[in-house]
C-alpha positions as CSV (number, residue, x, y, z in Angstrom):
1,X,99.3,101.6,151.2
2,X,98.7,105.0,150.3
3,X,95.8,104.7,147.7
4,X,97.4,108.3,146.0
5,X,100.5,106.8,146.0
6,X,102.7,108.2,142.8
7,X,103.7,105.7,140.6
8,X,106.3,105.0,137.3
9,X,105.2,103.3,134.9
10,X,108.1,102.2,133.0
11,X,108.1,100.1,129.9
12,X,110.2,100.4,126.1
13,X,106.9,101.7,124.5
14,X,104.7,104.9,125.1
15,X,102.7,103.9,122.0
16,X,100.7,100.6,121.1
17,X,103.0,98.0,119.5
18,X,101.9,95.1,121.2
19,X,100.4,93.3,124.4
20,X,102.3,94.6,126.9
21,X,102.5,98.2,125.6
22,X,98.3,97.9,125.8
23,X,98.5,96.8,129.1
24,X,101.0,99.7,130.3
25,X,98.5,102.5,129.1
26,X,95.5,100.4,130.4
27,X,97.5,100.1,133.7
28,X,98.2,104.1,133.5
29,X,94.7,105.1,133.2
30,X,93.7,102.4,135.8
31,X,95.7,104.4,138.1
32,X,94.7,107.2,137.2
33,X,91.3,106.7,137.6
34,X,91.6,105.9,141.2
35,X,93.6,109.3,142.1
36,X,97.1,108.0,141.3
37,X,99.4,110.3,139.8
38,X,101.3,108.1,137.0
39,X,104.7,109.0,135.3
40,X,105.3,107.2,132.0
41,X,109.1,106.5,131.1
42,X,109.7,105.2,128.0
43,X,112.3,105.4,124.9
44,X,111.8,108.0,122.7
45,X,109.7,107.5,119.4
46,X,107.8,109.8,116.9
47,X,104.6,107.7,117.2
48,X,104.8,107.9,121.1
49,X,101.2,109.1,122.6
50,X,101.6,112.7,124.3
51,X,102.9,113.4,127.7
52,X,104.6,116.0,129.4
53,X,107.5,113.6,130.3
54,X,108.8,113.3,127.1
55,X,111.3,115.5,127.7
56,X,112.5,112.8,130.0
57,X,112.7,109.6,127.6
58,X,116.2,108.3,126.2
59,X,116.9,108.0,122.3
60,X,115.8,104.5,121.3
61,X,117.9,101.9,119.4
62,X,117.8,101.2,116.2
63,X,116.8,97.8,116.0
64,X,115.9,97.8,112.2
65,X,119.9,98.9,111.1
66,X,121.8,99.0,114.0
67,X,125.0,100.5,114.6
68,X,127.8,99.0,116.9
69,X,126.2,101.9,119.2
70,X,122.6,100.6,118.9
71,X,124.1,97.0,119.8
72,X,126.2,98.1,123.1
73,X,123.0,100.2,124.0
74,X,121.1,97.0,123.4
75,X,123.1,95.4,126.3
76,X,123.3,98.6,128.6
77,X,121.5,101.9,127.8
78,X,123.8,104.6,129.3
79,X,121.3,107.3,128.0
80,X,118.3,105.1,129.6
81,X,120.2,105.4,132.9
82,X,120.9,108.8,133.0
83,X,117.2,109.7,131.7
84,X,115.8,107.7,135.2
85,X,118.5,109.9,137.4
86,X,117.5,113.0,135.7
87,X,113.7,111.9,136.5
88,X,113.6,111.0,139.8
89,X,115.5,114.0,140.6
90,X,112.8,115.8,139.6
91,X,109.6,114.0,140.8
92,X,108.9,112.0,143.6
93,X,107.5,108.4,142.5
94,X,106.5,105.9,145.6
95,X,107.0,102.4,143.7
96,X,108.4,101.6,139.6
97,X,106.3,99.5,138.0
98,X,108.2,98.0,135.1
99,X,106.8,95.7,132.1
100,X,108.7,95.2,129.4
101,X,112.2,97.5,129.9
102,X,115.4,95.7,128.0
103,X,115.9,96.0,124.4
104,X,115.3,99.5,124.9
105,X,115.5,100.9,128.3
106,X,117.6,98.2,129.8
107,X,118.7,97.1,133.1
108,X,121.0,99.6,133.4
109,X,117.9,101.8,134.6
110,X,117.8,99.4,138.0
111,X,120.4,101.3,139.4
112,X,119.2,104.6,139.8
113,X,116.0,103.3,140.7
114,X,118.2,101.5,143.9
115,X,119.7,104.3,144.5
116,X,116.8,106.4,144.9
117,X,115.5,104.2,147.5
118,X,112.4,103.2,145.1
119,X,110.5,99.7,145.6
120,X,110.7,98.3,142.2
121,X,107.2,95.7,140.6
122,X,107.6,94.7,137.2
123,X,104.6,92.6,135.5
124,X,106.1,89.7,133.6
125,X,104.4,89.3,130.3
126,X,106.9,86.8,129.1
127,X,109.6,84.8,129.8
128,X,112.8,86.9,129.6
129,X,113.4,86.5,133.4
130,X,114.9,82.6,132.7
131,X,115.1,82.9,128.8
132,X,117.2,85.0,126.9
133,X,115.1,84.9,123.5
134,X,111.9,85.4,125.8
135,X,109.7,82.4,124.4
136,X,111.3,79.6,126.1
137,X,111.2,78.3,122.8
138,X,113.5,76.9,119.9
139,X,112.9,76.3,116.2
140,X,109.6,76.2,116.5
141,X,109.5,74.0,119.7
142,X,109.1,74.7,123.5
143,X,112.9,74.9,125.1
144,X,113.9,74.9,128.7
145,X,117.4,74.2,127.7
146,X,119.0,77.6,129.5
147,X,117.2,76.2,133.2
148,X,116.8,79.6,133.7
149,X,120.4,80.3,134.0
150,X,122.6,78.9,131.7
151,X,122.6,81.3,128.9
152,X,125.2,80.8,127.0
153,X,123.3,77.1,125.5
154,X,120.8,79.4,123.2
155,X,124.3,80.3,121.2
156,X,124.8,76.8,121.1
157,X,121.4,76.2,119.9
158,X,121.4,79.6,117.9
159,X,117.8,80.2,119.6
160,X,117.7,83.7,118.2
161,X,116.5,83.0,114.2
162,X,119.2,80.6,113.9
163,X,121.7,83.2,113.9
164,X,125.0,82.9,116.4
165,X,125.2,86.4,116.1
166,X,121.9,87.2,117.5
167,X,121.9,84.2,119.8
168,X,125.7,85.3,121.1
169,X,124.3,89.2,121.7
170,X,121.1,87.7,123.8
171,X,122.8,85.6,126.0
172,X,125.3,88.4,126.7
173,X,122.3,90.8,127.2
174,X,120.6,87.9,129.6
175,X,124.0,87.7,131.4
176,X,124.5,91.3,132.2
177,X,121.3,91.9,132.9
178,X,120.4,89.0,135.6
179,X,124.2,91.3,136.9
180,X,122.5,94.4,137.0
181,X,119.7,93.1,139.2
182,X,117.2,92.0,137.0
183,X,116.4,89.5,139.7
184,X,117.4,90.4,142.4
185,X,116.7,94.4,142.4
186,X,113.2,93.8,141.7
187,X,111.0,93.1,145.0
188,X,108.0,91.4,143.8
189,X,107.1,90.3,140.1
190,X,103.6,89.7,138.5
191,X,102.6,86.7,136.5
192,X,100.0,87.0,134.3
193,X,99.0,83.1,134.4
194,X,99.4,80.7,136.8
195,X,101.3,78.9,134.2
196,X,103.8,81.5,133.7
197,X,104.0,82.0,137.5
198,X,104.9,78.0,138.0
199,X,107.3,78.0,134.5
200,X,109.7,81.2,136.4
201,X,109.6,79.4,139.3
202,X,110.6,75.8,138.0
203,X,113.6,77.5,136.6
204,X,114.7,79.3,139.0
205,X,113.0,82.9,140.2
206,X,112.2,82.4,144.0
207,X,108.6,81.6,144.3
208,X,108.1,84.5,147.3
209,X,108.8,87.0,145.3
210,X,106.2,86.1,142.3
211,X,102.4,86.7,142.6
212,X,99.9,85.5,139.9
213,X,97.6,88.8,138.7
214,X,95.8,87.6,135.6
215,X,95.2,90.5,133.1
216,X,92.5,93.0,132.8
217,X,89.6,94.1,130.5
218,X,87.0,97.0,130.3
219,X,83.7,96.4,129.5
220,X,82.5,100.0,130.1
221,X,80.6,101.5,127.6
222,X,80.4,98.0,125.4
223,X,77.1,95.8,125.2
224,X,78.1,92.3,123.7
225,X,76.9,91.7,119.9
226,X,73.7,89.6,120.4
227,X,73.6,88.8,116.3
228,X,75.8,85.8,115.2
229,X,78.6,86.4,113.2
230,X,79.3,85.6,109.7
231,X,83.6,85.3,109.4
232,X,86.2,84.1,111.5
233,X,88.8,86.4,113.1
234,X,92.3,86.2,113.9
235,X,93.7,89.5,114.7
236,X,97.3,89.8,116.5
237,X,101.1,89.2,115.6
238,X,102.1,87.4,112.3
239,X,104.2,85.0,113.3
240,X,104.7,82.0,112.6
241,X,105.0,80.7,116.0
242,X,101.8,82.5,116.7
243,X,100.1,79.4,114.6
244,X,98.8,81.5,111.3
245,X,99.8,79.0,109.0
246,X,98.3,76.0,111.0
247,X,95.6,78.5,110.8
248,X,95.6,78.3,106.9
249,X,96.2,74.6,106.6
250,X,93.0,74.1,108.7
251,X,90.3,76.6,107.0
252,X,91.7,75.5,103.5
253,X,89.5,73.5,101.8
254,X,86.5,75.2,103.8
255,X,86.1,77.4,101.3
256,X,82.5,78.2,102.3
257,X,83.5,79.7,105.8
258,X,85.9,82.6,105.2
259,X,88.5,84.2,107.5
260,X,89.8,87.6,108.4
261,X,93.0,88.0,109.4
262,X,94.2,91.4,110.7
263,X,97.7,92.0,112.1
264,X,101.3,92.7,111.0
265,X,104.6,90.8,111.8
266,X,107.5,89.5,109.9
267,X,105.3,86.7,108.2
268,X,102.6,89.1,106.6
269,X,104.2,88.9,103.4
270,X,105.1,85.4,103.4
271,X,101.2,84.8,104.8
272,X,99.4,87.0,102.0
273,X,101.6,85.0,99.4
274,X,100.4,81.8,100.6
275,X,96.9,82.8,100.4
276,X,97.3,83.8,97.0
277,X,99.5,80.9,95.9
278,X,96.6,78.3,97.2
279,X,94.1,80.2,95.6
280,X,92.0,81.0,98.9
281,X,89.5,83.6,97.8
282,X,87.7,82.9,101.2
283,X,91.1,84.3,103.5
284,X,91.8,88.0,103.5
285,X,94.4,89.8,105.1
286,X,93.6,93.1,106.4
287,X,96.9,94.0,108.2
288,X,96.8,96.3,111.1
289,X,93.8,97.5,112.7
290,X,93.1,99.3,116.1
291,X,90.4,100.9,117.6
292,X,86.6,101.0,116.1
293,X,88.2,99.2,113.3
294,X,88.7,96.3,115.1
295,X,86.0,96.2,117.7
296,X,83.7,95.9,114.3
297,X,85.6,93.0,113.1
298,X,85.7,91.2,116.4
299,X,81.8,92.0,116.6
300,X,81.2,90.9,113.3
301,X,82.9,87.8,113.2
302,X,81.2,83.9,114.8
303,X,84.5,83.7,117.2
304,X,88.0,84.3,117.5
305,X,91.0,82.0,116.7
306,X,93.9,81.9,118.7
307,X,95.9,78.8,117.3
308,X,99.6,79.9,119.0
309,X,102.0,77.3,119.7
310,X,104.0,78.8,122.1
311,X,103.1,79.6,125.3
312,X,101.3,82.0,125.6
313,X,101.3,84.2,128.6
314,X,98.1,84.9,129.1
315,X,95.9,85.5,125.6
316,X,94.9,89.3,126.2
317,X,93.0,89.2,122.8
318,X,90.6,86.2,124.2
319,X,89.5,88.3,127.2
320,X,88.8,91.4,124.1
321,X,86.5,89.1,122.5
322,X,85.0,88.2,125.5
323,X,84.2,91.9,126.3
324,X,82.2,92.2,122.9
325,X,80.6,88.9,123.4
326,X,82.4,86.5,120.8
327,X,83.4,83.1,122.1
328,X,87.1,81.8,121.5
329,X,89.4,78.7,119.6
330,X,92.3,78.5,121.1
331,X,95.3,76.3,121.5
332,X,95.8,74.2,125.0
333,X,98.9,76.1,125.8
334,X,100.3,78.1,128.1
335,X,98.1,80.1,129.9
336,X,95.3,80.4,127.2
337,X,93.6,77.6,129.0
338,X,93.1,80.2,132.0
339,X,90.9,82.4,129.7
340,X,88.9,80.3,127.6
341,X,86.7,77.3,129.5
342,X,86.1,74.6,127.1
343,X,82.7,74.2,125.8
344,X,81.1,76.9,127.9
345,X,82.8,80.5,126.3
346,X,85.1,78.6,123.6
347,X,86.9,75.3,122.9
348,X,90.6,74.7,123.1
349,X,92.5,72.1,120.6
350,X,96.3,71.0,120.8
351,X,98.2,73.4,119.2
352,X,99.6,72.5,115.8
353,X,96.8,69.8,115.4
354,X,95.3,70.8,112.2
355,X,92.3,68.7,111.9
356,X,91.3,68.9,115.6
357,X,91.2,73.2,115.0
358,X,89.7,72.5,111.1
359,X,86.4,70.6,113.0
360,X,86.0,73.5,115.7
361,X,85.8,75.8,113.2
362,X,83.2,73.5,111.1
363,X,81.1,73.3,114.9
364,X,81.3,77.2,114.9
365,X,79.9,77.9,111.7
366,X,77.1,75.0,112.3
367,X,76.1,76.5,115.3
368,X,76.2,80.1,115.2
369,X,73.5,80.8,117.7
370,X,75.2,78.4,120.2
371,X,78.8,80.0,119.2
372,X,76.7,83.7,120.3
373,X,75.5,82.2,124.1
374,X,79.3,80.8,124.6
375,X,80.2,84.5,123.7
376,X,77.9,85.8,126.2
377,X,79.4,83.4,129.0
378,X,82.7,84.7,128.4
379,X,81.2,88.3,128.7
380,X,80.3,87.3,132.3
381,X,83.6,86.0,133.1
382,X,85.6,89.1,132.3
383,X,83.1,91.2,134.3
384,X,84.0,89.4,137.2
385,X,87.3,87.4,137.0
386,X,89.3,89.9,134.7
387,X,88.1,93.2,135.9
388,X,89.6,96.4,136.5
389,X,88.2,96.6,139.7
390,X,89.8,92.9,140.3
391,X,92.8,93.5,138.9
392,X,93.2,97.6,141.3
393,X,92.6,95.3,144.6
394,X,95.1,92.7,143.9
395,X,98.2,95.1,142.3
396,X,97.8,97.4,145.6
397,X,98.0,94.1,147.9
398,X,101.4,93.3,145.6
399,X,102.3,96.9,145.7
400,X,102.0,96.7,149.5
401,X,104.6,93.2,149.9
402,X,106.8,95.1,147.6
403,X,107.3,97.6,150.6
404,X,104.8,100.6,149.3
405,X,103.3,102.7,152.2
């Protein structure tokens, strides 16, 4: 394909509120480097980064106190769709690459992107293609029960926070948007695991039309610490699906080894309580942190814990504290087994299995030194296996299948 080939990169965020939103910008500038001309569309935000297309971007919904607007919108953005006609009519773009589009943007922006004749790629960095609440997961447990297809069984199981309400509005949202093309308008999609690319295939997506293109990581400009660390680290979502309270359970009556834990969610509150209900002096939580922030408290810390129990698309914070040399717990789920080799950069442990994560972290802190040469190894593995340079080849061999020239 053309190797100056424009391209759209289209997800709900043009700021960092997650994964996916750090993999768009990282994907931007990936481009961009490489002579690409990238145009971001996104809904409109006040804490959106700068760009001269955000005179382009549709008002985003309310999803904090929604009106019976925000909730149609939710289904089928009319604004979204007539922000994409409005920019392709004024820039030509060779291929869309979409990430994470609904809630926001929704599929109602697949039409004018078939209409203009554009190859559309999205990167799937969950499951939304064959689950409407995105986890294939329910109360706390891994759920397959839609197949891929049957929606309307998360209202029966009220998937969405045990509310019929919310489950009722994401199956309809699942339904009109596999209608709108979410499948079938989209010419090739991305897995980021191997394990998500079998899951979408087991229920349902045609397995042509799906490549695996595991995540990347810079190391540019970052030597790996070489001291050991003196904390554990968990940094990411507070959920409780995420694992933080299995988390708790396990480093409780450690009380000698103590634990950072930096991130916000809908269980931060319920989490700090906890931790000052049992009395642990040795857990703090930080909240939020980005940038130098958070590369000190990754470099500072023995490891990294990553105790989810869901499944996990890929683990993009395991390959970060890889790239600053910190080895990585994590739970033997989803595609987190992909990123961390056990023994050699980390170790894995069953997810939910308290004792099994509680006597990793005691091997940790006994062998520091040790827990810095695993760190090293997974240094070396996301200089090679989860480049950018990696990752460029691969997306402009998909970008090719997808019919880009």
């Amino acid at each position: 394909m053309n190797r100056c080939a424009s391209v759209l990169n289209v997800g709900q965020n043009y700021r960092i509120a997650g994964g996916s939103d750090r993999y768009m910008l990282a994907l931007g500038g990936l481009l961009e480097s490489r002579g690409h001309q990238v145009v971001p569309f996104a809904a409109a935000h006040p804490d959106n980064l700068p760009t001269p297309w955000q005179p382009y971007f549709p008002p985003q919904v309310d999803f904090v106190r929604p009106s019976a607007r925000d909730l149609l919108r939710y289904v089928y953005s009319a604004p979204a769709a007539d922000a994409m006609r409005r920019l392709l009519g004024s820039v030509k773009v060779d291929v869309a690459h979409l990430h994470i589009y609904y809630g926001q943007l929704t599929a109602a922006i697949l039409r004018p992107l078939r209409g203009a004749g554009v190859p559309v790629v999205q990167t799937l960095h969950e499951y939304k293609l064959v689950c409407p609440t995105y986890a294939l997961q329910a109360h706390g447990r891994p759920c397959q029960a839609c197949e891929g297809r049957h929606f309307w069984r998360a209202v029966q199981q009220r998937c969405n926070r045990g509310s019929l309400a919310r489950s009722a509005l994401s199956a309809v949202e699942a339904y009109v948007s596999r209608a709108l093309g979410a499948l079938d308008d989209v010419q090739h999609f991305i897995a980021v695991s191997d394990f998500l690319r079998d899951k979408v295939i087991e229920l349902g997506v045609p397995a042509h039309k799906v490549t695996r293109l595991h995540n990347f990581v810079s190391c540019a400009g970052v030597q790996p610490a070489c001291e050991p660390g003196g904390y554990f680290l968990y940094f990411g979502r507070l959920e409780r699906n995420k694992g933080i309270f299995t988390l708790l359970d396990a480093v409780a009556p450690l009380t000698e080894m103590p634990l950072v834990i930096a991130g916000d969610g809908s269980e931060r509150a319920a989490l700090a309580a906890a931790v000052e209900r049992r009395g642990l002096a040795h857990v703090r939580v930080v909240g939020f942190q980005r940038g130098q922030e958070l590369e000190a408290l990754v470099r500072g810390s023995i490891c990294t814990v990553a105790p989810s129990e869901l499944y996990e698309t890929f683990g993009l914070t395991l390959a970060e504290s890889f790239v600053h040399g910190r080895p990585v717990l994590a739970s033997a789920i989803g595609g987190m087994p992909e990123v961390v080799s056990d023994g050699t950069d980390g170790w894995l442990f069953p997810p939910g299995d308290v004792e099994a994560l509680r006597e990793r972290l005691r091997w940790m802190w006994a062998h520091r030194a040790e827990a810095v040469a695993m760190g090293h190894a997974g240094r070396e593995k996301v200089e090679t296996r989860f480049s950018p340079e990696r990752h460029y080849e691969g997306l402009m061999s998909i970008y090719q299948r997808a019919g880009v020239h």
